[in-house]
N, C-alpha and C positions, 0 to 999 in steps of 0.2 A: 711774604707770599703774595703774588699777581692776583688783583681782583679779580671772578669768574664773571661779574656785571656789576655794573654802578645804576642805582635808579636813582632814576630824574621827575617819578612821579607819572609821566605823559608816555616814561619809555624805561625801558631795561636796557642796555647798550652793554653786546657782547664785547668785555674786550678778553677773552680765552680764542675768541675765532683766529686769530693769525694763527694762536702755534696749532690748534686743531685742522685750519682749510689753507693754512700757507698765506692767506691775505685777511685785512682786517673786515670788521662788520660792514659792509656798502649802504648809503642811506637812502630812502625813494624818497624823495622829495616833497611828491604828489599827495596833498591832502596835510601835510605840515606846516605850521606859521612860519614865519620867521623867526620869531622869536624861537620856539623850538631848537630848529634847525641850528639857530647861533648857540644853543646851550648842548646842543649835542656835539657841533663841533671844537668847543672848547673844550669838553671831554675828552674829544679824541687827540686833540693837541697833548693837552696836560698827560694822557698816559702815552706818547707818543705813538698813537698807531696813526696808518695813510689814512689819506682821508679821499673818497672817492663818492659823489651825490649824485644822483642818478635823476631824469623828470624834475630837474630843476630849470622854470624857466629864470630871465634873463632880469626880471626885474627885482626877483629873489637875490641872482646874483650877485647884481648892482648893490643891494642893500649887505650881506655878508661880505662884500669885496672890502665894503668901509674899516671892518673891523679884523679882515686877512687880508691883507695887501697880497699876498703871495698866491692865494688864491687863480687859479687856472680856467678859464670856460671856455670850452665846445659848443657856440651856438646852434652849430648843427645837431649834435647827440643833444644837447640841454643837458650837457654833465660837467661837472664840477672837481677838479682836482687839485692839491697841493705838489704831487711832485710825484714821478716817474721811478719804481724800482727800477733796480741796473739789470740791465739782459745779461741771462747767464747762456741762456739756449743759443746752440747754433744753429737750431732750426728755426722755420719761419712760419706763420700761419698767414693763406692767401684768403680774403675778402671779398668777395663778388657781388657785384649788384646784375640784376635781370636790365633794369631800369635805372634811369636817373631819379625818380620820384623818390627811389630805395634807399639813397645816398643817406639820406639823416639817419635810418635807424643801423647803415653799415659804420655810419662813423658814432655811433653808440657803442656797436661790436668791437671797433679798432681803438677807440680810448679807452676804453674797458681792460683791452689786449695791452697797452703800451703803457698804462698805469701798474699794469701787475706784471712787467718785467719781460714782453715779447714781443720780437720781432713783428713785423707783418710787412707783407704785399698787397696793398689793393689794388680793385679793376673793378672798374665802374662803368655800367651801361655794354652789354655781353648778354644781353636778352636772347631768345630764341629764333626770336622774328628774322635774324643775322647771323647764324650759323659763324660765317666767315670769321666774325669779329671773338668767337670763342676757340676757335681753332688756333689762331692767331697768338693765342693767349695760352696752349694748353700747354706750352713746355712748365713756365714759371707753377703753372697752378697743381702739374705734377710735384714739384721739387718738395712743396710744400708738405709739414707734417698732419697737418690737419688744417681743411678747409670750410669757410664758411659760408654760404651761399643765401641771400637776400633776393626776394621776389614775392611783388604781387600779383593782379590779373590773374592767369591762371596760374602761375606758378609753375609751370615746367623744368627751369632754368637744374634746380638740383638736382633729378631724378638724371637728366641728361652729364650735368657734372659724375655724378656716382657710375654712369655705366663708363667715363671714360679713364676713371681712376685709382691709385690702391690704398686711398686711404682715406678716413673716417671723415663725411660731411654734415657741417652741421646745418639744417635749414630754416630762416627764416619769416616767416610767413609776415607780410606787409597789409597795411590797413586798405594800400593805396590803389583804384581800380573801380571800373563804370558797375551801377547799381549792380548787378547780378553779384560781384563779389562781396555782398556781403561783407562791408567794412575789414576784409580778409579772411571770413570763415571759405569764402572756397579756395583761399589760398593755402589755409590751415587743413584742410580736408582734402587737396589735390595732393601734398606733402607726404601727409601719414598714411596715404593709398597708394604711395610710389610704389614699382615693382623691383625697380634698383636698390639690392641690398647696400650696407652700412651708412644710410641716413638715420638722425637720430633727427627730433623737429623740436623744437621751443615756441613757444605762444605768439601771440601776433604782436609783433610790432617791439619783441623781444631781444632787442639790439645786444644787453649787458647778459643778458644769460648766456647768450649765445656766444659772448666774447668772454664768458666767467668759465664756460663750458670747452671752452678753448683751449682757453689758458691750462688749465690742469691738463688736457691731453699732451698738450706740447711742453710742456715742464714732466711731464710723465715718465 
């Protein structure tokens, strides 16, 4: 019978999560050694689940790369993968950035999305300020089965997505924006005061949920 967890001492390492959420346990990076990190991934090898690290920067990378040649990084997301499930969906999910600033944490959302077996479309830089450049843009962003939309400053970009479409948006909210925002609390708090129904909001700067959150819709 398949282990429900293996302890490492420092950690408990779900491996029941794939057949329970459909993908295996994701690792945050952030606040882990390396050393860690290299023992939790041997783990995931050895029981063969994906392996997906999240807030992993680059010189972490550099050091586990030694020991997984196969090893994949995202310097923009700061994520970390071994290899890509195969796309069953013929649906797609489209990725919007407000801004260019947004781009890291939408390519957090999109490796997120493309490691756990979907499609995507992105479109980057579709701010408010340019009306034009979203219109432009809205046949592809209709087609899509669920959308994700990245914005900081004020953050408008979603609530404007959601009045022009019929299907479920995920938002957001970015760190990135002159003192008043608030390291993106008023991105976060412009979000969940939208008036445009079926937006659902993820925390700041929350690139993988929003693409974790995805994924299940669109495999749905």
């Amino acid at each position: 019978m398949q282990k429900e967890f293996v302890e490492l001492g420092f950690a408990k390492l779900d491996l029941d999560r794939f057949r329970r959420r459909g993908f295996a346990e994701v690792i945050f990076c952030k606040g882990k050694t390396k050393q860690q990190l290299l023992k939790i991934i041997k783990e995931l090898i050895k029981h063969k689940q994906p392996i997906l690290l999240t807030k992993l920067e680059r010189k972490e990378f550099r050091y586990l790369k030694r020991y997984f040649p196969s090893l994949k990084y995202n310097p923009l997301a700061k994520i970390a993968y071994a290899k890509k499930l195969e796309v069953k969906a013929n649906s797609y999910v489209c990725v919007i950035t407000a801004g260019t600033a947004d781009i890291p944490i939408a390519e957090e959302a999109i490796t997120t999305l493309e490691v756990m077996g979907n499609k995507v479309k992105k479109i980057y830089d579709i701010g408010v300020a340019g009306l034009h450049r979203l219109y432009t843009n809205l046949d592809t962003i209709r087609k899509a089965k669920v959308i994700v939309v990245v914005a900081g400053m004020e953050a408008a970009l979603p609530s404007l997505v959601s009045g022009l479409v019929a299907k479920p948006v995920i938002a957001v909210p970015t760190s990135f924006g002159y003192g008043a925002n608030f390291f993106g609390l008023s991105a976060l708090l412009t979000m969940l005061n939208s008036c445009s129904p079926g937006i659902g909001v993820v925390n700041i700067d929350n690139g993988f949920g929003a693409g974790y959150l995805a994924s299940l819709i669109n495999k749905g």
